[in-house]
C-alpha positions, 0 to 999 in steps of 0.5 A: 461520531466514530466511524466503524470499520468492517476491517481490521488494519494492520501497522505496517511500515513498508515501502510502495511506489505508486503512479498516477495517470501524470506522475509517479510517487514513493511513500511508506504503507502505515497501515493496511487491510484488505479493502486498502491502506493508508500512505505517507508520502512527499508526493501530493494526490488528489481524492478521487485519483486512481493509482497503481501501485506496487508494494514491498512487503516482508513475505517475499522479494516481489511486490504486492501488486495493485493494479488499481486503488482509488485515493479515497482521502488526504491530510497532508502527506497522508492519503488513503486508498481503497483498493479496486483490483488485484491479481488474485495471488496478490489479494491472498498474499494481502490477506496473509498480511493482514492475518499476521501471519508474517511480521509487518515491519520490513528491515531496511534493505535497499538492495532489495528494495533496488531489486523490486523497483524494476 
């Protein structure tokens, strides 16, 4: 049986950086909602973790923030969050995402990318 989704997710390929409570990982954002994304990444993740993570995405040079997203499941390199808490100007830039208001593939730009990692 299929499994239906409330919530529309985008294709998206942007990067994010997320830390668990004993180690911090990078990976690129496949595909988002507003309840959460799913995320590739060489760092493994157990189901059932909490993550804070913070994503690079095309609508400015600050990161989205999350300030708490729990690993809800893992195939390999891919993982899925929900997403648990966000600043409020965050969850209306993610809504923004989500409605397509901006285009979703971020061109390669390592100095920004430099810029939003500290």
């Amino acid at each position: 049986m299929a499994k239906l989704r409330y919530c529309e997710r985008v294709h998206t390929h942007f990067p994010v950086v997320f830390a668990g409570e004993a180690y911090v990982g990078e990976g690129t954002v496949l595909n988002v909602s507003v309840p959460g994304c799913a995320v590739h990444s060489r760092k493994r993740v157990q189901p059932g973790s909490y993550l804070e993570m913070r994503m690079l995405v095309p609508d400015t040079t600050s990161p989205l923030r999350v300030g708490l997203a729990k690993v809800r499941w893992c195939e390999g390199r891919r993982f899925g969050v929900e997403f648990i808490q966000m600043p409020g100007e965050d969850q209306v830039r993610l809504g923004r995402l989500v409605r397509k208001q901006v285009p979703l593939a971020l061109p390669h730009r390592s100095s920004a990318w430099q810029g939003a990692q500290s």
